[in-house]
Each structure stands twice: as C-alpha cells, then as structure tokens.
MARDO-775422 format. One line per 8 residues: for each residue x, y, z of C-alpha. Coordinates in Angstrom, 2 decimals. Layout:
X:Y:Z  ...
***
This chain:
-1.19:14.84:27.78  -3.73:17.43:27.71  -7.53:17.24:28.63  -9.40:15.93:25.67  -12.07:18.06:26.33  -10.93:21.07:25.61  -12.55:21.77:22.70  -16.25:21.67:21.78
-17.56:18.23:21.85  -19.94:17.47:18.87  -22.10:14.10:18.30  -21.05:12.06:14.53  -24.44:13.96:12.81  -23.47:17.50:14.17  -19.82:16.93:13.17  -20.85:16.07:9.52
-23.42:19.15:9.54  -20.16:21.33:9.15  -19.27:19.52:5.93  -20.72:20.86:2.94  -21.40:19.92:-0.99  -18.85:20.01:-2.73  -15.85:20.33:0.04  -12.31:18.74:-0.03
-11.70:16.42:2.94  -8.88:14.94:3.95  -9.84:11.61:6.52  -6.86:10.45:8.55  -6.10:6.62:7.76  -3.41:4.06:5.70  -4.31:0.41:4.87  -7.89:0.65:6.99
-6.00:1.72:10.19  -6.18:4.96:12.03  -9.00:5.43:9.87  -11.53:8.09:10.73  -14.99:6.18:11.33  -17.79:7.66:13.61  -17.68:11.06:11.26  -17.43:9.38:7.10
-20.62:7.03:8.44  -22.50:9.91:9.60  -21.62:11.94:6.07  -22.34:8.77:4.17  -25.97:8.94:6.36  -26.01:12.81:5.34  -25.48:12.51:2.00  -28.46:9.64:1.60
-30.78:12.06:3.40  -30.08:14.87:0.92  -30.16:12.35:-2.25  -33.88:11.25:-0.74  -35.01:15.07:-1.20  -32.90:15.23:-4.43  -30.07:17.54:-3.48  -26.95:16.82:-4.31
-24.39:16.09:-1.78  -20.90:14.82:-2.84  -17.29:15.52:-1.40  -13.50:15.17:-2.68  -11.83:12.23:-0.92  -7.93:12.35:0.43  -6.39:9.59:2.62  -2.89:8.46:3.33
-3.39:5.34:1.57  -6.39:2.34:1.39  -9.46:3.05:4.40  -11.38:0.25:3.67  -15.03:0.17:4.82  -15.29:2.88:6.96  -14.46:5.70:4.61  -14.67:4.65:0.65
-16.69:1.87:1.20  -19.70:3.83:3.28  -19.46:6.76:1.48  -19.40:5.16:-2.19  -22.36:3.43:-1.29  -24.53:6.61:-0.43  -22.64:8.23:-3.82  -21.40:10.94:-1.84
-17.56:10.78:-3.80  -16.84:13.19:-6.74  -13.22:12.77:-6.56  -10.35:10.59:-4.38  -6.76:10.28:-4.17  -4.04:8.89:-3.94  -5.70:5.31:-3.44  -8.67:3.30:-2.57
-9.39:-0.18:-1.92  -13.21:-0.35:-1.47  -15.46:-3.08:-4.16  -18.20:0.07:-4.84  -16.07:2.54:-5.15  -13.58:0.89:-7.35  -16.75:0.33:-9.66  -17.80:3.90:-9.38
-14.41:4.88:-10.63  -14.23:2.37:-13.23  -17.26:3.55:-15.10  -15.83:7.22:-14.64  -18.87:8.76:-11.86  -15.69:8.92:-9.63  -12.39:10.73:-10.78  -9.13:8.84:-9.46
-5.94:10.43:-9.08  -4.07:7.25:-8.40  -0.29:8.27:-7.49  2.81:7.49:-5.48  1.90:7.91:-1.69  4.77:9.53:-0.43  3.77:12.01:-3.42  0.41:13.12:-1.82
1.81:15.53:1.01  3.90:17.78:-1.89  1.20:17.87:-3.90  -1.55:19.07:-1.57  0.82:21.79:-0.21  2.08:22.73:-3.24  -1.66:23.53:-4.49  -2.35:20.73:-6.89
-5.68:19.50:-5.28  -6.60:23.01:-4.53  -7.47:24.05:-1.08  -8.17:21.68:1.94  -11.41:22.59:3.39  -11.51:19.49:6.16  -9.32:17.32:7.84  -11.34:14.80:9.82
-8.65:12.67:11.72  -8.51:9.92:14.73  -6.17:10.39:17.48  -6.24:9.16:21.15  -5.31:12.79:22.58  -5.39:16.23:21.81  -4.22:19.21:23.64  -5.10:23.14:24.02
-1.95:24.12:22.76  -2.62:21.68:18.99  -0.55:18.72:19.74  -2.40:16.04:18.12  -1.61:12.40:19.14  -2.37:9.56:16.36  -3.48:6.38:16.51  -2.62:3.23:14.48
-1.24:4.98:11.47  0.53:7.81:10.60  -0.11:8.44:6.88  -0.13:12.27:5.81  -2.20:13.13:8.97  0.37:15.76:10.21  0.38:17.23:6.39  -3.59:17.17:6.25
-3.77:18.79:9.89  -1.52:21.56:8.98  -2.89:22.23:5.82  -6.52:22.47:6.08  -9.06:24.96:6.68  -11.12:23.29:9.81  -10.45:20.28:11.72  -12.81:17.78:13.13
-10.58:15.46:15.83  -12.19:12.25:16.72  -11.04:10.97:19.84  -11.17:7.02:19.93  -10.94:5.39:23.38  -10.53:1.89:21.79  -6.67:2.74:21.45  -3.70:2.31:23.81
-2.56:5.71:25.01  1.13:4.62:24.80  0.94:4.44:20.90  2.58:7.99:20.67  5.07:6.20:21.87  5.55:4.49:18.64  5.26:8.24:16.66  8.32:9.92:14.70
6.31:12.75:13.36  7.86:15.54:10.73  6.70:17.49:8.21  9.49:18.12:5.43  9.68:21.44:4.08  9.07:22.75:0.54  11.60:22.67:-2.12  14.39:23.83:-2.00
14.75:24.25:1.62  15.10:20.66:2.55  18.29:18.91:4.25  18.72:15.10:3.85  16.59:12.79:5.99  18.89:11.21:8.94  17.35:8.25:9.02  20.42:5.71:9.22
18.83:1.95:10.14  14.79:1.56:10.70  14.50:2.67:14.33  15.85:6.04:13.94  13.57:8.62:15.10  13.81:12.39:13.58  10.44:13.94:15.21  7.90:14.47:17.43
5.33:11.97:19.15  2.74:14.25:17.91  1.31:16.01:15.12  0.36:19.68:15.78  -2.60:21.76:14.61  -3.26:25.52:15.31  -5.73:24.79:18.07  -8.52:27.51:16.15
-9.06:25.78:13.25  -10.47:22.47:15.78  -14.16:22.87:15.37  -14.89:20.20:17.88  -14.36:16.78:19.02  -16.20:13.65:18.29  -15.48:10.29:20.67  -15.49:7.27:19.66
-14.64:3.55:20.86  -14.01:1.67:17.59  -11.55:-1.07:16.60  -9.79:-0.64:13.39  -11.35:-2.90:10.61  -9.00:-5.25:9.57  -9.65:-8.27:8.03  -7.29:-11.70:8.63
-5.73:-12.47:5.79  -5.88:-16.00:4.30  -3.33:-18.78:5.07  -0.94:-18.78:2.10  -2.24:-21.45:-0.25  0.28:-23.55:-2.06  1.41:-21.21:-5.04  1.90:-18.38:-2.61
4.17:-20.98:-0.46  6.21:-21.86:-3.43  6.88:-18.24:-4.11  7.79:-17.87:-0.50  10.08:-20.76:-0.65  11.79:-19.28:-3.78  12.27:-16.21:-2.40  14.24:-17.33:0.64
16.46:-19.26:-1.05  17.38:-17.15:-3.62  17.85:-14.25:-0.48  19.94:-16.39:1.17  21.89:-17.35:-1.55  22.66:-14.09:-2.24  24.16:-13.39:1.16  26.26:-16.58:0.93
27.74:-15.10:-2.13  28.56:-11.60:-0.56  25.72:-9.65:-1.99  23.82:-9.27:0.67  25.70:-8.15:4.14  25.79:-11.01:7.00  23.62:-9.03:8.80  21.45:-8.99:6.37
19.25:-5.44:4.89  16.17:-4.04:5.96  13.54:-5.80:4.28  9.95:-3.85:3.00  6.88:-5.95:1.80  3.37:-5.29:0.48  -0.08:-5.86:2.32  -1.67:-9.20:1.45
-1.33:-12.94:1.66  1.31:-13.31:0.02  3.62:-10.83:1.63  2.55:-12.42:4.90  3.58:-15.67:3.31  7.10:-14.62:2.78  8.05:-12.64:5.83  6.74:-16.08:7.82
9.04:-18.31:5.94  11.75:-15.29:6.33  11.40:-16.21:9.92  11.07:-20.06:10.03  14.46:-20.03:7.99  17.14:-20.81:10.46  19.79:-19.38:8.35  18.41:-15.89:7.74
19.80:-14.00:10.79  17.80:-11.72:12.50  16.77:-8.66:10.65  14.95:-5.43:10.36  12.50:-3.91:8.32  11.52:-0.51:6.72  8.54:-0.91:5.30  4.55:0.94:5.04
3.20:-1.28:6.84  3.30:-3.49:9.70  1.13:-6.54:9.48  0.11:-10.06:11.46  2.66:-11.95:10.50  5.56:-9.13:11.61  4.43:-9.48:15.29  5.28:-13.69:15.81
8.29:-12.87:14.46  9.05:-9.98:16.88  7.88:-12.25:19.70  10.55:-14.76:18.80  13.58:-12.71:18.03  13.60:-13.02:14.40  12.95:-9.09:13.49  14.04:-6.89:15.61
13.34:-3.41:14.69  10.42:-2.11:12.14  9.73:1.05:10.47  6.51:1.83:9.07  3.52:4.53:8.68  0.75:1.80:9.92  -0.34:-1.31:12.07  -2.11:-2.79:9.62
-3.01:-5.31:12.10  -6.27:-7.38:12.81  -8.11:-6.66:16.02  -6.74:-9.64:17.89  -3.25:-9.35:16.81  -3.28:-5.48:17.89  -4.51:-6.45:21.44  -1.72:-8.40:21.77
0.75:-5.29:21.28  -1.51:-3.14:23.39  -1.19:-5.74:26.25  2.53:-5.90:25.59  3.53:-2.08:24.94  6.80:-2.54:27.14  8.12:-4.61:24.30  6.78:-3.07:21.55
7.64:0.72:21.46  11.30:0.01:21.53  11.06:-2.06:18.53  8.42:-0.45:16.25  8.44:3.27:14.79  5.49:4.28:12.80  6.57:7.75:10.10  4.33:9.57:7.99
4.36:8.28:4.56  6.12:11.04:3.04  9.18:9.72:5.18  8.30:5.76:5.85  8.46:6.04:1.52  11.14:8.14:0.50  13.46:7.50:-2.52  16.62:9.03:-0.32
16.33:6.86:2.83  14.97:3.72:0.80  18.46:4.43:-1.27  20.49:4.91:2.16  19.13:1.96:3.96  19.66:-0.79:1.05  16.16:-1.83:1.29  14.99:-4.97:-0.39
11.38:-4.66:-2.13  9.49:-7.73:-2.26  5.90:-6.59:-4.10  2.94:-8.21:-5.63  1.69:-7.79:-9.11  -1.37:-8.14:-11.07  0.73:-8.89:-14.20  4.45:-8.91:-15.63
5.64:-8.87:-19.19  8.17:-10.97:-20.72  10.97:-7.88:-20.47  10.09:-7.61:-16.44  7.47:-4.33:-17.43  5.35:-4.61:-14.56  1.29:-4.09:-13.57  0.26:-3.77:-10.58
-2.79:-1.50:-11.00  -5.00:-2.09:-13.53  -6.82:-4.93:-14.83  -6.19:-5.65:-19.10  -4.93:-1.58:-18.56  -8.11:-0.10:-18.34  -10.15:-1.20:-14.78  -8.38:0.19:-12.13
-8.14:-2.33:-8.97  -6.88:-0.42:-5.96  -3.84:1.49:-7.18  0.29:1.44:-6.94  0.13:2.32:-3.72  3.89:2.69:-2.13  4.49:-0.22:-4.39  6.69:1.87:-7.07
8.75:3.86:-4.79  10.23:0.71:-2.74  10.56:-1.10:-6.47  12.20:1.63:-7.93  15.03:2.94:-5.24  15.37:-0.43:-3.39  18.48:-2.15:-3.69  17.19:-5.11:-4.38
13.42:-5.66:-6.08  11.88:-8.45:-5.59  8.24:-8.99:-7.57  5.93:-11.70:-7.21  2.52:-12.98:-8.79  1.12:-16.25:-9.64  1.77:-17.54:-13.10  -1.95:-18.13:-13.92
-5.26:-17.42:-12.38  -8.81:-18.29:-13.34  -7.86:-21.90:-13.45  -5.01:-21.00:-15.85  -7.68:-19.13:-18.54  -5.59:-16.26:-17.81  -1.67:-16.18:-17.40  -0.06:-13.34:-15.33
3.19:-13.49:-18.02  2.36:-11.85:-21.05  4.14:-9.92:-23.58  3.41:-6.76:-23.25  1.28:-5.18:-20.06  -1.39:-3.15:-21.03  -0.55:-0.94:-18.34  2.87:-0.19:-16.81
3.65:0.78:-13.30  7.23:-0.06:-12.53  8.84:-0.69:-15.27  12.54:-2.85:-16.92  14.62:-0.55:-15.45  13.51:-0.91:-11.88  12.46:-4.89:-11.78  15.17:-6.82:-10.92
13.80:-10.45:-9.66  10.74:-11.70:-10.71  9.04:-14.69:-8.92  6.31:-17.07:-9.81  5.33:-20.37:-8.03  6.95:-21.81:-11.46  10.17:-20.32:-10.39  12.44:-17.38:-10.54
13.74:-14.72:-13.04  16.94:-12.89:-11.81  17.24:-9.97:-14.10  20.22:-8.69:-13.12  22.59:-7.65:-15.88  20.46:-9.37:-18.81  20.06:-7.73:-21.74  16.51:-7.84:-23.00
16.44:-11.05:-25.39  17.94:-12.74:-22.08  15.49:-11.06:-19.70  12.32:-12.38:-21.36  14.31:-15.90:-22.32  14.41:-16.20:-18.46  10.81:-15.22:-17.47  9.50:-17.20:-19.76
11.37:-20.27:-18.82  11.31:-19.63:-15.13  8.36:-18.32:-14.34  5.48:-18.57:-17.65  3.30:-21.50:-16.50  4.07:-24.57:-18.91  1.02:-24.31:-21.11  2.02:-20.64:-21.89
5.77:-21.04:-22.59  5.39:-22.01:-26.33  3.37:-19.39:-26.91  5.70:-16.78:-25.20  8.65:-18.27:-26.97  7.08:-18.44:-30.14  5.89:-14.60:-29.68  9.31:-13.21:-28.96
10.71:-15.54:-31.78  8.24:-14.41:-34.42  8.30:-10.86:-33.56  10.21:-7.48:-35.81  14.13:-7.42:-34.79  14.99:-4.26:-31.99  16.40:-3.98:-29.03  13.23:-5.02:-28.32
11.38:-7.27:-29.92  7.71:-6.99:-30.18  4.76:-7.45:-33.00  2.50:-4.78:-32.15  -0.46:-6.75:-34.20  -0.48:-9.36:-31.66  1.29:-7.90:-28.63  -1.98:-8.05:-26.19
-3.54:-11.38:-28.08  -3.45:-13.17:-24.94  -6.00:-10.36:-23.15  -8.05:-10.04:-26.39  -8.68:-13.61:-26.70  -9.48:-13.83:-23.00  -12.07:-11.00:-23.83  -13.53:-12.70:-26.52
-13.14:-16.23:-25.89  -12.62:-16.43:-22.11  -9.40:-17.85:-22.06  -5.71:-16.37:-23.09  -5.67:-19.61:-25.16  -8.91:-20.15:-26.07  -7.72:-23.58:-28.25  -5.66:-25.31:-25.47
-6.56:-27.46:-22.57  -6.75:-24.74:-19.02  -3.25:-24.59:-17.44  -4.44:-26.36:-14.49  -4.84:-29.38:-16.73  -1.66:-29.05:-18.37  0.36:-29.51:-15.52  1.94:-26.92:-12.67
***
C-alpha cells in the first residue's frame, strides 16, 4: 500500500470549511458501517455555527444505504439536510422528512449508482469517504462497507478521504470492487456462487480531485440487536420448516441456495435457527449485509461463504474477525451495492429472500416503508430487489403490534412496495401463507387463516366476503377501515377486546 500521507492532511473543522451551502455530498457508508464520521460531525458543528449568526447552511445527502448517527442523525439535528437519498434510518431526520423540511428520494439501492451517473441528482460536488489506505496513484482502500463508494469517488467533483486507524488493514482483502458501465455497453455479471470475485481490492480516484486527508480512530456504530422475543422465534421456527420441507420435496437443491436476509432482529432470529437446524446442510449466502449472527455460524461450519456490500457488525463481534482475518477473507466478499443487489445475479444464483415488513394485505401486497402510507420509516432499502428476482421470497412481520390495537394483515396497504406478483411466502408468528400458484380468492383465504391474528380473522373474512365481485375483490368504502379506526379510535377494532386478550 501506499503512504497515507501523501496528500494534504486537514483537521475535521478545516475539512468541512471546503463544504459549502447548498453542495451535493456523497458520505461513504451502508447500514452505519464504513460510515464517514470525524468530517459529517464537524459539518453538523459548522452548520450550528452559521444558524447562530442566521446564515443558512444546508447540504444534499447521498449514502449507499442507512448511516445511522454519525451522518443523518448529527446532521439532522443541526438542520443542515435539504435533501437525501436513497435511504435513511436516523429518529430526527425521519421526522424532518415526514413533515416535508427534508425531501426524500427513497429508491432501490442498487438504483443509486445509475442514477447519479446518469445525471438525475445533478452534479456531485463532494465525496467524503472512510478508507484505511490511500495511494498517490488514487487507489482507494475501503473499510467495513462497500456501498456506492467507488461510484461516488469517481463521480464527484472533490474528495475528502478520511483515513481511520480503528480498522484492520487486511479488510481489502475482503473487496471485489467494479464499477459497471453505462447502458448499453454492459456484459453480464460473472458472478456464479457468492464468493466469486470480478474486481479490484480497491476503489480508484483521480488522485487531483483529493483535497486532503482527515485521520481518524473510530469504531463503527453499531448497535446489538435484541434477542429474538417469542413471536420473532415462532416466525423463525416456521420458516425453517417450511425451507426444509421444501428441499425434502425437491424444490430446493440438497445443497441447498444462497440465502439473503434483512438487517434486524428478526433476520438475526432466522439465520440462528438456520444454523441450530441439524438438517439444513451447510450453506451460503448472498446477501447486503453481513450481521452478528452470520459470524457463530461461520465459526461452526454452518455457512460457509457470504457475499455482501457491508459488516454490519457490532464493535465486539467485528474484533473478533479482525483478530481472526486468516479465516475470514476466504469466506467473506464484500461488492458494491450496485453488484451485491442486482436483479441478473440474484436471478442466476437462485437466491432465497427472507424480508421484514411493516404491513401485508390480504392478496400478499406488501409495505415495508411507510407507516398508514403516508410517514415514511426508513425506506425499501435492498428489500424489493431480493423480493422481486429471488427465487424464492420469503416475508415476515408480526400479526399485531401495539398490544394487538393494530394488526399487520389488512386489506389493502396504504402503501405498496413489493407487490402480488413478487410475494410468494408470507410468515407470521400465527403461521404461514405459501402463495405459490393461488389465485387471488385463495391467496387472501390463506393469509387470513394462516397468518391474521385470531381476533382479526372475522373481520378479514367478512371483508373479502362482503366486498364487489373481480378478480379482485375489494370495497373501496371500507378498504383502509382498520387504519382509520386506529386513527380515530386507537385501535383497528375499536369495539373488540385487544388481540393480546383474545388469544395468540
């Protein structure tokens, strides 16, 4: 590697004295890791100074995905964000957005690179990204995530590179890094099984545009997830079984498919019962994001290869791979997101999808973004890609919340963001819906009796039964009753004992 002092070292304040009102910046980071931290806290500092004299100082947010605290969170606290994409995670600035002060572009992350190259977000005055090693000749080398760093490097006008010497140097080690081309001058991906590798263990930057170096020695801020409470353990159970059912019958190869599965609790939940299954062979995974849970199961044998553009990992868990880098680099590959989600090798590789959900309707529409369709929450995320060109999708949610005031299977989400045609399974802690082949009188006749909570199913039933004859039935006079009464009243049935009381 090249000396990492090659270029002009600045301190956090001088580094964010290049940024202006106004500017476009692109932060390196996906799912709070690899985030760029010592430079957005200084901005966020910046921009309260300026607000104190009453000048305004606001900038245009990109990331690869979610940055947690150390981006959106600081800097929507000092109101220093006029605009972000392609997807945020942070309390304030979800607020901000809510009540419109922030515009959200919330879209498909492996959509992001395309459309900043291809002009959409106009131009890219800043990339600000964290790496453990740059060289004179531009060869940029990443940290824990990937996202559309290389893209934002490329593509932007000046480059701030902050060097953090909490990370392992051997994580370039884990980087595939390629940028596709435009339209129509791209070839098929040849990614054939999760550990292929296509690239480069570095992202590269024309070394002029570098207007210094700031160093850092900062963990990534992850927070441990909760222990999977007993709802999230049922839909874990449910979801092995009916996975290895469906490689007794045949439809699933004995040696199993890669497997991809969203960030949270519950996704943690499944992946560890994945691995305490003794009849669930070993297998791999191509995923976004590599979390806690994936790295016990490594240890013991039970995945053996994983694909993804992050280690979403908690500080703890991460030192463990940094002490152990001998055994991890052969088994991990970390991809920008533009490749980790693409339809063709998603397709190719047989992936199944296993994804959370805010809400699902009684045809398998599905919500996993916004809150009774208007308040956004954090976004789809990678969520819709894996659900819609996966072999096999796999959705889960809860069948209530709010001690059953509120039931996550209604008939008809107020917002869609995968919808019939992509859902195939649907999973509650009640039970679950395959939707395979079903027609849609059959579809919702098995959602509602699989996975509705009990004190909902009449209602559901009755709904469907009562509504105008289609292909698909619905009353449009009383198609979102259950999120208007829980407006009004408090509850989706504001006349019934809570679903908690009625029985699981």
């Amino acid at each position: 590697m090249g000396n990492e002092y090659s270029f002009r070292n600045l301190t956090a304040e001088e580094a964010a004295a290049q940024i202006y009102d106004g500017a476009t910046v692109a932060f390196s980071g996906f799912a709070n890791t690899g985030t760029a931290k010592a430079v957005p806290r200084a901005l966020a500092a910046r921009a309260r100074d300026f607000h104190e004299l009453g000048v305004p100082f606001k900038i245009r947010v990109l990331t690869g995905g979610s940055s947690g605290s150390t981006i959106d969170e600081e800097l929507a606290q000092a109101k220093a964000v006029s605009w972000r994409a392609p997807y945020q995670s942070s309390p304030t600035l979800r607020g901000q957005i809510n009540r419109q002060e922030v515009e959200y572009v919330d879209m498909h992350l492996s959509h992001a690179p395309q459309t900043l190259v291809s002009g959409f977000f106009g131009k890219l005055d800043y990339a600000v990204i964290e790496a453990v090693d740059v060289t004179r000749d531009g060869r940029v080398y990443l940290t824990s995530s990937i996202g559309a760093s290389p893209t934002y490097l490329k593509h932007a006008d000046r480059v701030l590179i902050e060097i953090n010497h909490h990370h392992s140097k051997r994580l370039p080690e884990m980087a595939d890094v390629t940028i596709l081309p435009p339209p129509p001058r791209r070839n098929p991906i040849p990614i054939h099984e999760p550990l292929t590798r296509i690239g480069y263990p570095y992202a590269m930057v024309d070394p002029r545009k570098i207007i210094g170096i700031v160093e850092s020695n900062e963990p990534d801020n992850v927070l441990p997830f909760r222990p999977p409470d007993e709802r999230s353990t049922k839909i874990a159970e449910h979801v092995v079984r009916f996975l290895f059912g469906e490689m007794i019958r045949g439809h699933i190869p004995q040696e199993f498919l890669p497997l991809q599965a969203g960030i949270g609790n519950m996704a943690n939940g499944v992946m560890a019962a994945l691995g305490r299954n003794p009849y669930i062979p070993p297998f791999r995974m191509y995923s976004l994001v590599f979390q806690d849970s994936l790295v016990d199961l490594m240890e013991q044998g039970k995945l053996v290869a994983a694909s993804a553009t992050s280690l979403t990992l908690t500080p703890r868990v991460l030192a463990r791979i940094y002490d152990n880098m001998d055994f991890f680099v052969s088994k991990i590959v970390l991809r920008p997101q533009e490749i980790s989600n693409d339809a063709g090798v998603v397709r190719r590789l047989g992936v199944i999808a296993m994804n959370a959900a805010i809400e699902v309707d009684v045809y398998g529409n599905v919500n996993s973004s916004h809150v009774f369709g208007t308040d956004i929450m954090n976004g789809i995320g990678g969520s819709g890609e894996f659900t819609r060109n996966s072999f096999l999708s796999i959705i889960m949610c809860p069948s209530i919340a709010r001690e059953g005031r509120i039931s996550r299977v209604v008939p008809m989400c107020p917002h869609i963001d995968s919808n019939e045609h992509s859902v195939q399974v649907i999973v509650t802690e009640q039970g679950l819906a395959d939707l395979r082949g079903l027609g849609p009188m059959q579809r919702a006749k098995s959602i509602i009796d699989n996975c509705a909570h009990p004190a909902y199913r009449d209602y559901l039933h009755r709904y469907i039964e009562g509504s105008r004859v289609g292909h698909i039935r619905h009353n449009l006079r009383k198609s979102f009753e259950l999120h208007r009464n829980y407006i009004e009243y408090g509850s989706m049935l504001p006349d019934s004992r809570t679903a908690e009381s009625s029985g699981r």
